[in-house]
matplotlib code that plots the C-alpha trace (Angstrom):
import matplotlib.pyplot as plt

x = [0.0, 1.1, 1.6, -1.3, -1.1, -4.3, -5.6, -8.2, -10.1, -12.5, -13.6, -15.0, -16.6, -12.8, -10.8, -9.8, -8.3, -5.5, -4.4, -2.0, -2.3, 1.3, 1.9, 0.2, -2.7, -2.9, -3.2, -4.3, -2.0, -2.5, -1.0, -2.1, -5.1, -5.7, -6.7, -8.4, -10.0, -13.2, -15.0, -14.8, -10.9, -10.0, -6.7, -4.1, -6.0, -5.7, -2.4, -1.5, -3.0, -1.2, 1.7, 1.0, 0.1, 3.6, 5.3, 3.5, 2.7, -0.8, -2.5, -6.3, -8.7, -11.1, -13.3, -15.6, -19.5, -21.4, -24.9, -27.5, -28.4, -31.5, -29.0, -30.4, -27.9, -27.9, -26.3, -22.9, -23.2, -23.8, -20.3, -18.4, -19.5, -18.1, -15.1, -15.0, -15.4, -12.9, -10.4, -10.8, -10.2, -7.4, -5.7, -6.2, -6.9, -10.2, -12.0, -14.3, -17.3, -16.9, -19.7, -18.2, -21.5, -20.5, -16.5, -15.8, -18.0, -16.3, -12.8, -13.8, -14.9, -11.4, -9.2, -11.3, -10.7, -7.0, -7.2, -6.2, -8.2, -11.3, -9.4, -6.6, -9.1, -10.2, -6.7, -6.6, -10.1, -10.5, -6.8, -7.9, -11.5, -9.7, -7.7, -11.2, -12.7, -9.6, -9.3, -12.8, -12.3, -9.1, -10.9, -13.7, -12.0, -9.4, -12.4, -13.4]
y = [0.0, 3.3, 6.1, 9.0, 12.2, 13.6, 17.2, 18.0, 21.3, 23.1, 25.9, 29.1, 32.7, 34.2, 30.7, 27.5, 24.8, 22.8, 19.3, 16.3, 12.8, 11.0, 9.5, 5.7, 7.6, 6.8, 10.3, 13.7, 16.6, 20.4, 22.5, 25.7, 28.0, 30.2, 33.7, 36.0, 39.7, 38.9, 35.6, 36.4, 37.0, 33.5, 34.1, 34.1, 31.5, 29.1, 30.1, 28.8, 25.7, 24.9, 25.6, 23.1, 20.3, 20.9, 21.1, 17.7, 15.7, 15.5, 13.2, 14.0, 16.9, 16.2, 18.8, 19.3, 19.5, 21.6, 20.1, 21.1, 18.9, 17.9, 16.7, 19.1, 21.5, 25.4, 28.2, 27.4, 23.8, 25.6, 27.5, 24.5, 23.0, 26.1, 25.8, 22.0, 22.8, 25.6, 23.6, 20.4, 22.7, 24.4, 21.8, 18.9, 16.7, 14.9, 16.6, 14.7, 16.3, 14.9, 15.5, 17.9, 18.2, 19.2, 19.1, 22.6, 22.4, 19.1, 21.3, 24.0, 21.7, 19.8, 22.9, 24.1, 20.8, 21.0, 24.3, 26.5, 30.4, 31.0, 34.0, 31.7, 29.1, 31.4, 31.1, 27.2, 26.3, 25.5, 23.8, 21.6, 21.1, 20.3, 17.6, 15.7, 16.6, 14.3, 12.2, 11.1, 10.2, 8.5, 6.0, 5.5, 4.5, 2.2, 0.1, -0.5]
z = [0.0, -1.1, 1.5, 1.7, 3.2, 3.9, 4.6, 7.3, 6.3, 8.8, 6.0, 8.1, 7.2, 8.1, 9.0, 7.7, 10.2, 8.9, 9.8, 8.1, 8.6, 8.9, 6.0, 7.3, 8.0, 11.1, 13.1, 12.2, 13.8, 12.8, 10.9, 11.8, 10.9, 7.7, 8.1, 6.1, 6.1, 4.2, 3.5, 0.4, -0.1, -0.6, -2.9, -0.6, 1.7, -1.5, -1.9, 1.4, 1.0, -1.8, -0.4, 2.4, -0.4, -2.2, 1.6, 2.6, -0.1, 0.7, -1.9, -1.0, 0.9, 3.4, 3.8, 7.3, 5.8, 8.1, 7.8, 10.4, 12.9, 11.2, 8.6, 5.9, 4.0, 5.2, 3.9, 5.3, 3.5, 0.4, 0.7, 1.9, -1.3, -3.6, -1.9, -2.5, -6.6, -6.1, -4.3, -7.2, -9.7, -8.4, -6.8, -9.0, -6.0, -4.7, -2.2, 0.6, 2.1, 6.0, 8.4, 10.6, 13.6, 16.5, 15.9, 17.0, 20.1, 20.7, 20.4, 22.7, 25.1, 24.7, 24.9, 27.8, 29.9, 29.2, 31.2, 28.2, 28.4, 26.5, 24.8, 23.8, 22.3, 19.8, 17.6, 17.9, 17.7, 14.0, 13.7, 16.3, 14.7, 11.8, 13.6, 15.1, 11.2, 9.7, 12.7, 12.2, 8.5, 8.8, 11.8, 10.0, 6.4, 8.6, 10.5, 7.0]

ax = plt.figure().add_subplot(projection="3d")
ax.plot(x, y, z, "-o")
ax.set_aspect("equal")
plt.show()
């Protein structure tokens, strides 16, 4: 088996979350978050991420998909899935749409018991949400 590196994505209004897998695909550890003025000033955010692909080797994208908890599409679904056309094209790579519920609450509430300040969660939340988002795929392809 050939190795993969994968790419966790947590796709925000101003922030994307960044995590790698190792290259057995076994764990998901970040790589930092993605900041931008405007939601709509996605150049130098793409820019970055291809810079990560070329840094890491990263072979596939999987993409957190923010459905509501009702499991219906929202407006923030419908985004996520622009930026998934976006990132194809630009990239060349596949992208995944991976349920993402609950990931960043599950974040907070895991930076929080680690004792870490609600004002320094803000700047790690989405890397880390990006880590559970990948995490989540990687475990559930592997039980396969």
């Amino acid at each position: 088996m050939s190795a993969q590196v994968l790419m966790g994505l947590d796709y925000g209004a101003k922030t994307v979350g960044v995590a790698v897998s190792d290259p057995l695909g076994l764990t998901a550890q970040a790589a930092g978050t993605i900041v931008r003025e405007r939601e709509t000033k996605l150049r130098r955010t793409l820019a970055q991420i291809d810079e990560l692909i070329a840094e890491r080797g990263v072979t596939m994208i999987v993409l957190g998909y923010p459905k509501r908890m009702d499991n219906t599409a929202g407006e923030r679904a419908r985004k996520t899935e622009e930026f998934k056309q976006t990132l194809e094209q630009r990239t060349g790579l596949p992208v995944v749409l991976w349920d993402e519920r609950l990931t960043t609450v599950s974040a907070d509430r895991a930076l929080e018991e680690s004792g870490m300040a609600k004002a320094d969660r803000k700047s790690v939340i989405d890397t880390v949400a990006a880590v559970m988002i990948l995490q989540s795929y990687m475990d559930a392809h592997r039980a396969q």
